[in-house]
TORKOL-4160 file (C-alpha; in steps of 0.2 Angstrom, whole numbers, padded with zeros to 4 digits, m for minus):
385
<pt num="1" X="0256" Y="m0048" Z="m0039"/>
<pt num="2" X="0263" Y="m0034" Z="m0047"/>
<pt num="3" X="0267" Y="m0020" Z="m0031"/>
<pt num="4" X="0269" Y="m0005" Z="m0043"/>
<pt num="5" X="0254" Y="m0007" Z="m0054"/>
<pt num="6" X="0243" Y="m0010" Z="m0036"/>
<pt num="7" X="0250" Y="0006" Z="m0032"/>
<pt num="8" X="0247" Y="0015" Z="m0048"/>
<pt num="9" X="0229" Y="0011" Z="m0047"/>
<pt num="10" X="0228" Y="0018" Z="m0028"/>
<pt num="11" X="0220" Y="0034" Z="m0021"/>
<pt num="12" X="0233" Y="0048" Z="m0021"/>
<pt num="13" X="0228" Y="0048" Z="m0002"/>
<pt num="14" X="0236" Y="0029" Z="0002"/>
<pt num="15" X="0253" Y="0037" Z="0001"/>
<pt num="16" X="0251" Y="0052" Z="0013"/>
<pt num="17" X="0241" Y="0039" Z="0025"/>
<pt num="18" X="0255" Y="0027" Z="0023"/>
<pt num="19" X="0269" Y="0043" Z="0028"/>
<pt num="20" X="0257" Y="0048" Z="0041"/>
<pt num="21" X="0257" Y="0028" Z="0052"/>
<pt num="22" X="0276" Y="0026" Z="0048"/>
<pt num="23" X="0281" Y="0043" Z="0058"/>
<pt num="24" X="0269" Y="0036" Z="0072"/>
<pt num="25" X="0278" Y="0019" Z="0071"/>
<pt num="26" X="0265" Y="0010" Z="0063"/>
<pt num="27" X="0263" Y="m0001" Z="0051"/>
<pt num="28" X="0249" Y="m0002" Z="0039"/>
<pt num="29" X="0241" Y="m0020" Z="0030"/>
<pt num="30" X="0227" Y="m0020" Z="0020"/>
<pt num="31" X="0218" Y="m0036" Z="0019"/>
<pt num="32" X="0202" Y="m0042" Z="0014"/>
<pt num="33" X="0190" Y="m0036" Z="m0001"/>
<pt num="34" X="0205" Y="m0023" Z="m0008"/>
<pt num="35" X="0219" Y="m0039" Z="m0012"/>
<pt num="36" X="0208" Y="m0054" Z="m0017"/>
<pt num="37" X="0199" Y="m0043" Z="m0030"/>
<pt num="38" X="0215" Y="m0036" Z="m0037"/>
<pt num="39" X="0225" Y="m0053" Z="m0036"/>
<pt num="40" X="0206" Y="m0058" Z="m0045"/>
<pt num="41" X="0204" Y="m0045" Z="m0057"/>
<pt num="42" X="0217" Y="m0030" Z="m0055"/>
<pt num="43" X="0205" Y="m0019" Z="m0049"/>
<pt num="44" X="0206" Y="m0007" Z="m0036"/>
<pt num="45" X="0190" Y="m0001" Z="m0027"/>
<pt num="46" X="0186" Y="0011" Z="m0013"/>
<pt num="47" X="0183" Y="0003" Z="0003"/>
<pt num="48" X="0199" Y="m0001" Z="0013"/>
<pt num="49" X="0201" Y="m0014" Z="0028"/>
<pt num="50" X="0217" Y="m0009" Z="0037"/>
<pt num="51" X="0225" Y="m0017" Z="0050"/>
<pt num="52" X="0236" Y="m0006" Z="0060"/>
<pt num="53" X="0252" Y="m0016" Z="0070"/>
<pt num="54" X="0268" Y="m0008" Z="0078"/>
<pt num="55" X="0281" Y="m0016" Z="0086"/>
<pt num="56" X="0285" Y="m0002" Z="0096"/>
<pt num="57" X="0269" Y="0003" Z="0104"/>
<pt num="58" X="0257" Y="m0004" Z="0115"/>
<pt num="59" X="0240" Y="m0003" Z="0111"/>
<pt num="60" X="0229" Y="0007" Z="0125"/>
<pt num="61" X="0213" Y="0016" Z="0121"/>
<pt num="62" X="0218" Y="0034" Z="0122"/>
<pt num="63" X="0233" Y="0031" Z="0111"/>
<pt num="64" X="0217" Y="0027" Z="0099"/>
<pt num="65" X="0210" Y="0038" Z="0101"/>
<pt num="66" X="0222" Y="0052" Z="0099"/>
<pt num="67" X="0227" Y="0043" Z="0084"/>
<pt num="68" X="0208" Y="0046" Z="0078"/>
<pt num="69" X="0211" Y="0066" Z="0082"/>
<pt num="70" X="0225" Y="0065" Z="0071"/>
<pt num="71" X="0216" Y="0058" Z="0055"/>
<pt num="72" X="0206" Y="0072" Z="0056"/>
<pt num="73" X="0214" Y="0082" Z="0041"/>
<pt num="74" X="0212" Y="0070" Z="0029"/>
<pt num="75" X="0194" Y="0068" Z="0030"/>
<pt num="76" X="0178" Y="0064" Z="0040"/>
<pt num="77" X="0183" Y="0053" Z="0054"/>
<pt num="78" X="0171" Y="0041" Z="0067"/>
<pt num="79" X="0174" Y="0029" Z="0078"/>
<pt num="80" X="0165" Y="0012" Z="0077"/>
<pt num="81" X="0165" Y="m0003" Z="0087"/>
<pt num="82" X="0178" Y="m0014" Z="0091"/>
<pt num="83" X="0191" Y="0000" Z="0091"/>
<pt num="84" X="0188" Y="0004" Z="0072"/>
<pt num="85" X="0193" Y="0022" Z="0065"/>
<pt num="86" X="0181" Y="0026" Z="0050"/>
<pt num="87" X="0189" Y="0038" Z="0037"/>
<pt num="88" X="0180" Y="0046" Z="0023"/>
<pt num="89" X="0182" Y="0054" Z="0010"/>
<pt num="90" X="0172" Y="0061" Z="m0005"/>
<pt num="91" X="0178" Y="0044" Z="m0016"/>
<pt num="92" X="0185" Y="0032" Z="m0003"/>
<pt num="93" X="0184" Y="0024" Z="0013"/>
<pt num="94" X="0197" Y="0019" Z="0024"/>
<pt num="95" X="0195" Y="0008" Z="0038"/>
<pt num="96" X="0208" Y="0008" Z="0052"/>
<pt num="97" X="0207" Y="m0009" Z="0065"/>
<pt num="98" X="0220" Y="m0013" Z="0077"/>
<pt num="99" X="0225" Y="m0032" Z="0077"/>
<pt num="100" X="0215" Y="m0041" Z="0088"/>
<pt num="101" X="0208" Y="m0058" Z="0096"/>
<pt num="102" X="0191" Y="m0064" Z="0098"/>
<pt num="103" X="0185" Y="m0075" Z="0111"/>
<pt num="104" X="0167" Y="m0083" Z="0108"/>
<pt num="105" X="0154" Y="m0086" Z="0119"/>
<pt num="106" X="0141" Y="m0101" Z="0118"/>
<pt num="107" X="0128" Y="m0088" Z="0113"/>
<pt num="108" X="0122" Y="m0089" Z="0092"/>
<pt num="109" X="0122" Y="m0070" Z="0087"/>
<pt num="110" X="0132" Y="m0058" Z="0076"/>
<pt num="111" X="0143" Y="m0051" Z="0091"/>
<pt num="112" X="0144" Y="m0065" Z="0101"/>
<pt num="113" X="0164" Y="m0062" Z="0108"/>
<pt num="114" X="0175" Y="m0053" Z="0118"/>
<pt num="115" X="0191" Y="m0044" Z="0108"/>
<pt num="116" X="0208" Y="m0043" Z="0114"/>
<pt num="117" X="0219" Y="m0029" Z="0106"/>
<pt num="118" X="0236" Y="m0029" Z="0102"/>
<pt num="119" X="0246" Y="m0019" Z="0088"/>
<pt num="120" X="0261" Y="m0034" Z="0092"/>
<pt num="121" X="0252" Y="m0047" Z="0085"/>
<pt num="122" X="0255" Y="m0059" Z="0071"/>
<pt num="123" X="0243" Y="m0062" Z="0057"/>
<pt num="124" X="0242" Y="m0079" Z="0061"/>
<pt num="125" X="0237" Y="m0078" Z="0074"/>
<pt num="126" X="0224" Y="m0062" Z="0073"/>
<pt num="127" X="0218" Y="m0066" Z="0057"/>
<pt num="128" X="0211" Y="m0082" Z="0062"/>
<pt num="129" X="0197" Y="m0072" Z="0066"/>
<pt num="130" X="0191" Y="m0069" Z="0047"/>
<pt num="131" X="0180" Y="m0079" Z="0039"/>
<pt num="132" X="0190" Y="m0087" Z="0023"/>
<pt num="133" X="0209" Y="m0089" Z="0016"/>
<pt num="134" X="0203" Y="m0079" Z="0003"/>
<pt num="135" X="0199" Y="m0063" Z="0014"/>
<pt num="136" X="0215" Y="m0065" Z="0025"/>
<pt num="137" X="0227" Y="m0060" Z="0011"/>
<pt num="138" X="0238" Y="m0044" Z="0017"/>
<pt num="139" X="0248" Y="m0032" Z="0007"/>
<pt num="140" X="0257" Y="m0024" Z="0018"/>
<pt num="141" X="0260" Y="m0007" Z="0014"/>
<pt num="142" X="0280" Y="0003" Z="0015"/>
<pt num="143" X="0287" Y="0019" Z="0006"/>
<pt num="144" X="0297" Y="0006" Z="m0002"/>
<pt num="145" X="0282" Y="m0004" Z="m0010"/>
<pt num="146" X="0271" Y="m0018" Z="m0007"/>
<pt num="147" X="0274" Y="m0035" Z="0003"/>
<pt num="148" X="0261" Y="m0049" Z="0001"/>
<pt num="149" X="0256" Y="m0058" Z="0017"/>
<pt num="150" X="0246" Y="m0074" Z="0015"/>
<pt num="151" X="0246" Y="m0085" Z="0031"/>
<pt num="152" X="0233" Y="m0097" Z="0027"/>
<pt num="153" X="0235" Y="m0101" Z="0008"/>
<pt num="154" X="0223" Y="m0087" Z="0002"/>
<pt num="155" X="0233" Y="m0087" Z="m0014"/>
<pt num="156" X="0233" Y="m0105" Z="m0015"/>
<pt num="157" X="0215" Y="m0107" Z="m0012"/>
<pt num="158" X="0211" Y="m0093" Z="m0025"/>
<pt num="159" X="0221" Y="m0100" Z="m0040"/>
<pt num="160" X="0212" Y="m0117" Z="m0036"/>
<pt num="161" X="0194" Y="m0106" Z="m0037"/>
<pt num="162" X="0192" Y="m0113" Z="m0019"/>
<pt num="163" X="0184" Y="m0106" Z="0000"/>
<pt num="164" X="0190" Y="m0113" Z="0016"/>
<pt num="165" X="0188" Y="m0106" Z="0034"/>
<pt num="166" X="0200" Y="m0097" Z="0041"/>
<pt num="167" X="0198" Y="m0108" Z="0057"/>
<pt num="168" X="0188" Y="m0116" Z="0067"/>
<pt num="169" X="0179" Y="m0100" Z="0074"/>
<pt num="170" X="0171" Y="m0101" Z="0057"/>
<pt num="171" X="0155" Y="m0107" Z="0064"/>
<pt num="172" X="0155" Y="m0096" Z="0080"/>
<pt num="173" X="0146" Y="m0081" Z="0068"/>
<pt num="174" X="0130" Y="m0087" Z="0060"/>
<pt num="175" X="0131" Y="m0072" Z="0047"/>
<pt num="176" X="0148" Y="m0081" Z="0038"/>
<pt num="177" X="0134" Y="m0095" Z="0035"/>
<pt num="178" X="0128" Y="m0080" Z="0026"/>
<pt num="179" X="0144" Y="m0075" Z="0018"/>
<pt num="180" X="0151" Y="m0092" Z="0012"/>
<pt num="181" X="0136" Y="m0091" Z="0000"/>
<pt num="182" X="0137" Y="m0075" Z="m0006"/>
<pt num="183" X="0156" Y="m0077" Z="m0012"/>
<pt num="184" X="0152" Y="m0093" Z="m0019"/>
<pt num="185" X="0141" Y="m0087" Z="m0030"/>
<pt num="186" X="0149" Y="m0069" Z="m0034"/>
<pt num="187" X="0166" Y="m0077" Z="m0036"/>
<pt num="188" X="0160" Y="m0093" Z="m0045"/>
<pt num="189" X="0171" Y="m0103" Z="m0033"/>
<pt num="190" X="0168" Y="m0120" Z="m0023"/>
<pt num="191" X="0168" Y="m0124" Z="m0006"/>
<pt num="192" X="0181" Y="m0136" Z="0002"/>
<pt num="193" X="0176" Y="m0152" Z="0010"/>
<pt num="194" X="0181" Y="m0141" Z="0027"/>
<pt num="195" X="0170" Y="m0127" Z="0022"/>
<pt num="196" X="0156" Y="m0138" Z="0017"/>
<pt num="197" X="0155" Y="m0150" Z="0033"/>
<pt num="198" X="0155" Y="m0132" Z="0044"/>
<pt num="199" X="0139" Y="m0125" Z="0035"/>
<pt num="200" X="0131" Y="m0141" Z="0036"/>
<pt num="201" X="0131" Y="m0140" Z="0054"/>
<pt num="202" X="0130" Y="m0123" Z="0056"/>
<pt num="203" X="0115" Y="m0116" Z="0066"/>
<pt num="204" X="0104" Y="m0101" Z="0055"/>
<pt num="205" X="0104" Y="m0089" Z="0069"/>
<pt num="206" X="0107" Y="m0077" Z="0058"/>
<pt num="207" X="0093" Y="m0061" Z="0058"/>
<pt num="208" X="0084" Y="m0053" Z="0043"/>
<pt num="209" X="0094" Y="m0039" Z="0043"/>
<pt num="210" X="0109" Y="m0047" Z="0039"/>
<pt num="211" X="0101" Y="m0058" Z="0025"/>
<pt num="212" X="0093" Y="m0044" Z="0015"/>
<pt num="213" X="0111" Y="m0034" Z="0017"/>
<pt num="214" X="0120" Y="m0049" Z="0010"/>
<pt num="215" X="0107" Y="m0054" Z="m0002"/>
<pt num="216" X="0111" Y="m0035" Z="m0009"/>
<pt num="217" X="0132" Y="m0036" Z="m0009"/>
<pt num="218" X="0130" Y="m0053" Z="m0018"/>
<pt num="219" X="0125" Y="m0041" Z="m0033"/>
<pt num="220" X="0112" Y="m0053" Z="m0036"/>
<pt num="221" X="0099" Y="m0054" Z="m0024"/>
<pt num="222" X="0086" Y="m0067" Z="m0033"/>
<pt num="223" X="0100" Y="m0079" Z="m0039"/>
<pt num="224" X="0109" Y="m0077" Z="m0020"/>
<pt num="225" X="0090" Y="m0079" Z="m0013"/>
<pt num="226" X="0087" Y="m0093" Z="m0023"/>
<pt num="227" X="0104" Y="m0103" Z="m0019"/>
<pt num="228" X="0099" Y="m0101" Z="m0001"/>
<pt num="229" X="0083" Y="m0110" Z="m0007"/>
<pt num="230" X="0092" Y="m0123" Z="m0016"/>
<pt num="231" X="0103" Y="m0128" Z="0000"/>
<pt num="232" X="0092" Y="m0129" Z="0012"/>
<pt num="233" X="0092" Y="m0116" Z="0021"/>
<pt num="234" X="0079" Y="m0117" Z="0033"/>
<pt num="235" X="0076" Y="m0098" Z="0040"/>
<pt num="236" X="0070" Y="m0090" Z="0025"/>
<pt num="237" X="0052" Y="m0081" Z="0026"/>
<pt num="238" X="0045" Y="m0088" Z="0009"/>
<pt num="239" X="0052" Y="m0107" Z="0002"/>
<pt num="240" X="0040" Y="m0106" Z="m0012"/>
<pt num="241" X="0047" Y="m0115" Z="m0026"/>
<pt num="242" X="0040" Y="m0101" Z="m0039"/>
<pt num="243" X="0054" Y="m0090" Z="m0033"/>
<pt num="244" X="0063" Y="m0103" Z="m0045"/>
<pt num="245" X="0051" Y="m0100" Z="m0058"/>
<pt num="246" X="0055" Y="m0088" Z="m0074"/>
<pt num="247" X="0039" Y="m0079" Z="m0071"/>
<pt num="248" X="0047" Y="m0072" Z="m0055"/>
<pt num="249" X="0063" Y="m0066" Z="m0061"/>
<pt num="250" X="0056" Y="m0054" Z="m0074"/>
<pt num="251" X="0043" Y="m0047" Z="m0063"/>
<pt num="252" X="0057" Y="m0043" Z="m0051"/>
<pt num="253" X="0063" Y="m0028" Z="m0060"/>
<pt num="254" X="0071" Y="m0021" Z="m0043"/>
<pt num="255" X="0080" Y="m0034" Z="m0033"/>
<pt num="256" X="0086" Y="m0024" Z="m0020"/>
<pt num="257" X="0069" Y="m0016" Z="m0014"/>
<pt num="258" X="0059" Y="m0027" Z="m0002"/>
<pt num="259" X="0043" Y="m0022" Z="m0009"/>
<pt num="260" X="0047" Y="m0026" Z="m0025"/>
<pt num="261" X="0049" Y="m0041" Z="m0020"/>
<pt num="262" X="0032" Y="m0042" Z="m0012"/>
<pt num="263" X="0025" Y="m0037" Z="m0027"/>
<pt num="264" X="0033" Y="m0052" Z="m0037"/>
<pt num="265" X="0028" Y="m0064" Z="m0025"/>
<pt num="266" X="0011" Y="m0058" Z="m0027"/>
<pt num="267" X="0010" Y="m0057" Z="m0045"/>
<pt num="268" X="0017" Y="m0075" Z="m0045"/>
<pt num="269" X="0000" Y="m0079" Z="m0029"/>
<pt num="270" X="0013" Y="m0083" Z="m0016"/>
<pt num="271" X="0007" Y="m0075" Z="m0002"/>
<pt num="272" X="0019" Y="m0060" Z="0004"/>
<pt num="273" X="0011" Y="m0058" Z="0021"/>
<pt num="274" X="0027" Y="m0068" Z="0030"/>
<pt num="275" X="0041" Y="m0058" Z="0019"/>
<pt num="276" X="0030" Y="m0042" Z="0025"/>
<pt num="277" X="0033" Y="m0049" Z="0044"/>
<pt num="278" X="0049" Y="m0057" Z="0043"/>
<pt num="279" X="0058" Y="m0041" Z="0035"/>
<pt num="280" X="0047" Y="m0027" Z="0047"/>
<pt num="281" X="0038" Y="m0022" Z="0032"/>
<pt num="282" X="0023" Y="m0009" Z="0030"/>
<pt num="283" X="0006" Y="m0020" Z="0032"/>
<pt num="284" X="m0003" Y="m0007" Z="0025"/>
<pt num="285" X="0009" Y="m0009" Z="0009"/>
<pt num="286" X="0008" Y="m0026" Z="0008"/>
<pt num="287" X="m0012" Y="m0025" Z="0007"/>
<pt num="288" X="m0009" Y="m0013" Z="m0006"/>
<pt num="289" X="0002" Y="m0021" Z="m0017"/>
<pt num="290" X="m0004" Y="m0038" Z="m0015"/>
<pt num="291" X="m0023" Y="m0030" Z="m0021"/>
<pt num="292" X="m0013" Y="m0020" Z="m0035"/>
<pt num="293" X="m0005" Y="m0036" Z="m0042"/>
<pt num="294" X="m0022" Y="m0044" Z="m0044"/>
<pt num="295" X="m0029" Y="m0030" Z="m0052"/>
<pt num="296" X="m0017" Y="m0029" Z="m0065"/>
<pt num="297" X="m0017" Y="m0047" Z="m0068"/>
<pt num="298" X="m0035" Y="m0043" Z="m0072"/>
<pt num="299" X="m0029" Y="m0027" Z="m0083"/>
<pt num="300" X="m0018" Y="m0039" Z="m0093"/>
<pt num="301" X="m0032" Y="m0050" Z="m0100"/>
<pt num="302" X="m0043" Y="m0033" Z="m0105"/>
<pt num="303" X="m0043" Y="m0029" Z="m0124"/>
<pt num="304" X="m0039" Y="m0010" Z="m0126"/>
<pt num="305" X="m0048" Y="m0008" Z="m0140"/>
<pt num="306" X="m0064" Y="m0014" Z="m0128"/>
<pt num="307" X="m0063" Y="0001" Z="m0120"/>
<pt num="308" X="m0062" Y="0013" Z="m0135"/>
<pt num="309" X="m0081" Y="0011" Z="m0140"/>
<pt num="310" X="m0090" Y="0025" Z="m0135"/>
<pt num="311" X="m0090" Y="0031" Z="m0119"/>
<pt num="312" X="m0110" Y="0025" Z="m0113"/>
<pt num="313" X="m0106" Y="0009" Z="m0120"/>
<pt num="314" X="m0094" Y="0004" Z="m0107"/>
<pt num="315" X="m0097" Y="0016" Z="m0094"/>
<pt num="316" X="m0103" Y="0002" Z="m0082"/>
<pt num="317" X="m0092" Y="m0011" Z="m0091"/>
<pt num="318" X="m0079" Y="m0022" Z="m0076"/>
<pt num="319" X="m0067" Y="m0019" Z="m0089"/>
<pt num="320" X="m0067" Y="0000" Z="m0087"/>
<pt num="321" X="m0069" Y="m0004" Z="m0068"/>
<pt num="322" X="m0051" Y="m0013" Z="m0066"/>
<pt num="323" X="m0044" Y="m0001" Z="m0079"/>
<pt num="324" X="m0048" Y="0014" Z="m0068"/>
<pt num="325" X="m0044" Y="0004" Z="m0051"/>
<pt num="326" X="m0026" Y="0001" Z="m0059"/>
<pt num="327" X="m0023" Y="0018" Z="m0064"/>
<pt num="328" X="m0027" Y="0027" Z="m0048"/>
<pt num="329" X="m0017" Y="0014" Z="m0038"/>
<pt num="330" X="m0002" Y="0015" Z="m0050"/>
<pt num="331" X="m0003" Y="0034" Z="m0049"/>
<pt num="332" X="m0002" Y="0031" Z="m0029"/>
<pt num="333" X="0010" Y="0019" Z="m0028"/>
<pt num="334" X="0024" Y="0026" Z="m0040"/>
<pt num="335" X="0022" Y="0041" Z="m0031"/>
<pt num="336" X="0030" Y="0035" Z="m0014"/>
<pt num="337" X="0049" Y="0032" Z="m0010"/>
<pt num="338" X="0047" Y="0014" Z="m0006"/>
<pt num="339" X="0037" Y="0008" Z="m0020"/>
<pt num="340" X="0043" Y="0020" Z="m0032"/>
<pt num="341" X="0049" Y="0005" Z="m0044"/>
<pt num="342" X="0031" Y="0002" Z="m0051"/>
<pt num="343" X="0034" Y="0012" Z="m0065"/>
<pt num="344" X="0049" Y="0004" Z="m0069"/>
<pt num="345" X="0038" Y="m0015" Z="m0067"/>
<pt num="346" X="0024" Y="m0010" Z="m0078"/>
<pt num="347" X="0036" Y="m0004" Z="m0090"/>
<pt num="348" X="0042" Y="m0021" Z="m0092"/>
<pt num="349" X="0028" Y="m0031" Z="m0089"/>
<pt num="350" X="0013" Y="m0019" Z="m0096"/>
<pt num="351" X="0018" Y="m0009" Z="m0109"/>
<pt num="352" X="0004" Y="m0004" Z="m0117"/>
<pt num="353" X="m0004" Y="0000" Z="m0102"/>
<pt num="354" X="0011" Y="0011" Z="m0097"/>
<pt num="355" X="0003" Y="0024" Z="m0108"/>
<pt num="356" X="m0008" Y="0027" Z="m0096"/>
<pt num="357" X="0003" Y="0033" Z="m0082"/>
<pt num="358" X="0013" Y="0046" Z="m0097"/>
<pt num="359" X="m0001" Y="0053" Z="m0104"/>
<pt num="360" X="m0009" Y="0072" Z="m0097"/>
<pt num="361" X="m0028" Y="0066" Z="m0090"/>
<pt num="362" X="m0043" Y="0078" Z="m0097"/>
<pt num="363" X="m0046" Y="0092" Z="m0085"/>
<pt num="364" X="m0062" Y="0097" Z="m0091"/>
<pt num="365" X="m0074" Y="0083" Z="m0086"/>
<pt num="366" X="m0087" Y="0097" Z="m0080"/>
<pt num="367" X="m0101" Y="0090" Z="m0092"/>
<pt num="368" X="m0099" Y="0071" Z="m0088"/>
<pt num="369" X="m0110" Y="0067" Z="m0070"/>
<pt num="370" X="m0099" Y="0068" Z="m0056"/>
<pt num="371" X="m0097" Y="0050" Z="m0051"/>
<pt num="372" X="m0091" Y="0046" Z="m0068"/>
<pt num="373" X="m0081" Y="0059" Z="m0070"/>
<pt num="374" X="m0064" Y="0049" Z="m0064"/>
<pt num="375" X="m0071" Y="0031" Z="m0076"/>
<pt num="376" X="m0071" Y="0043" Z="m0090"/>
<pt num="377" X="m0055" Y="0052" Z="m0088"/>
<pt num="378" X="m0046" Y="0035" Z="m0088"/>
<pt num="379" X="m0057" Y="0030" Z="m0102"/>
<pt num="380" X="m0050" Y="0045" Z="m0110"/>
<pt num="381" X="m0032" Y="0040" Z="m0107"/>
<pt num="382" X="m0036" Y="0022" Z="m0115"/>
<pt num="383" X="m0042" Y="0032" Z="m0132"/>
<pt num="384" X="m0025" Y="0039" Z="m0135"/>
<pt num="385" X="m0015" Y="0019" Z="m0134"/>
């Protein structure tokens, strides 16, 4: 740990928040993503987990919350749940927590406790709350530098490439189940024996929202989807072993967009009906993706230069009939928000076809009859590939 080169590479803001506790009489310790990435890989990033202590003051709500009036100057302030002060700014955000305690209930959800506050307490004993050693390493921040707090071997358990809980309460939060596999697979490190018996038994009560919102911070959502797989996990909406398949990785040209994903899992002929229900997903989307990926795996097998014969000759042809169903379906579907990334996908998997969506259709169609008139402005398209 090098305090002044940390410093060097924090936001000029950290040291007018770091004057700002200590005339209040508190103290301020980062912890979490901002010290196992820099003790990782020196970097610095933008979102801060601070955990606010004092040995002078009691912790009460309206002292809180006057503390969140206060903040006001240096940015955007909200208050979230569990007592957390959000501050941002146009590059950075800060998150401000008091030390706390969490008592579980029997119950299998996200927020299944009761906190107890208290700005006095150790970070043994509060910090058992986090999820692993790695993520309960603290530099605690001064006007005279940096001090490194590590009360469960984080740093240990980082130079050995290793995640351990934090404690038992581990298991108490189905989402770390969640979590344990996305830092496994982002940080390329092992679980311990510890880790590994707690997951095993661990119940998968964790909800699809959750699961697409970790798949995304794993920064690779297929290879974090497919470890899933891989381990068992149980509450996934699709197990097909395709996912695995090469097939499906490069038709997945946007990893963090659900219907992407429904489109590759139709291309590849898994049904994407249960992704569609498990993640809350437009139906009427899902019907018109899944019939797009089979028109375009019809489109695929076409011969352009079929359709380049004269116009009469393939009028009536099927072949002119799936090019013109896929263009007027692509048209519609890149046009929307949601499913914007078929362009992107036929890029990569069509290319030739792609000439199609770039090139101005014929405008005067006035001599051809008029229920041709849309076959033969594709058919146009398809003599300029």
């Amino acid at each position: 740990m090098d305090p002044k080169d940390f410093l060097n590479k924090a936001p000029d803001l950290l040291f007018d928040l770091i004057s700002f506790f200590s005339k209040r009489n508190l103290e301020l310790t980062v912890v979490g993503g901002i010290p196992r990435d820099y003790l990782l890989e020196g970097i610095v990033g933008h979102d801060w987990d601070i955990e606010v202590s004092s040995s002078v003051h009691a912790f009460s709500v309206s002292f809180w919350k006057d503390l969140a009036k206060d903040l006001r100057p240096f940015g955007q302030v909200s208050n979230l749940a569990y007592q957390v002060i959000r501050l941002k700014t146009s590059d950075y955000e800060f998150e401000f927590s008091p030390p706390r305690i969490e008592t579980f209930s029997d119950d299998d959800h996200h927020k299944n406790f009761e906190a107890e506050y208290d700005l006095k307490l150790a970070p043994e004993l509060c910090w058992k709350r986090r999820d692993l050693t790695v993520n309960a390493i603290g530099f605690k921040l001064g006007m005279k530098g940096v001090e490194v707090i590590d009360p469960f071997e984080g740093l240990r358990m980082l130079r050995e490439k290793t995640l351990h809980p934090c404690s038992e309460q581990f298991v108490k939060d189905p989402v770390r189940y969640l979590r344990a596999h996305r830092f496994a697979l982002r940080l390329n490190f092992e679980f311990s024996d510890t880790l590994k018996k707690y997951l095993s038994s661990m119940p998968q009560g964790f909800s699809s929202f959750y699961l697409f919102s970790e798949m995304k911070k794993s920064r690779s959502p297929l290879k974090f989807y497919q470890r899933l797989l891989k381990e068992g996990c149980t509450k996934l909406p699709v197990s097909d072993e395709k996912i695995h398949s090469e097939a499906f990785e490069k038709s997945l040209v946007h990893p963090d967009n659900l219907y992407s994903w429904m489109m590759s899992l139709e291309l590849c002929e898994i049904d994407s009906q249960n992704f569609c229900d498990y993640f809350g997903l437009s139906k009427p989307l899902q019907k018109k993706l899944a019939s797009f990926a089979k028109v375009s795996k019809e489109l695929s097998k076409i011969d352009v230069d079929f359709l380049k014969q004269d116009f009469a000759q393939v009028q009536e042809s099927h072949e002119l009939y799936v090019a013109f169903s896929w263009y007027y379906a692509a048209q519609q579907l890149a046009s929307k928000g949601e499913t914007s990334f078929i362009n992107d996908f036929i890029k990569k998997l069509y290319p030739e076809w792609f000439y199609l969506l770039t090139f101005e259709p014929l405008k005067d169609v006035k001599h051809i009859e008029p229920t041709l008139r849309s076959r033969y402005i594709v058919w146009n398209l398809c003599q300029r590939i």
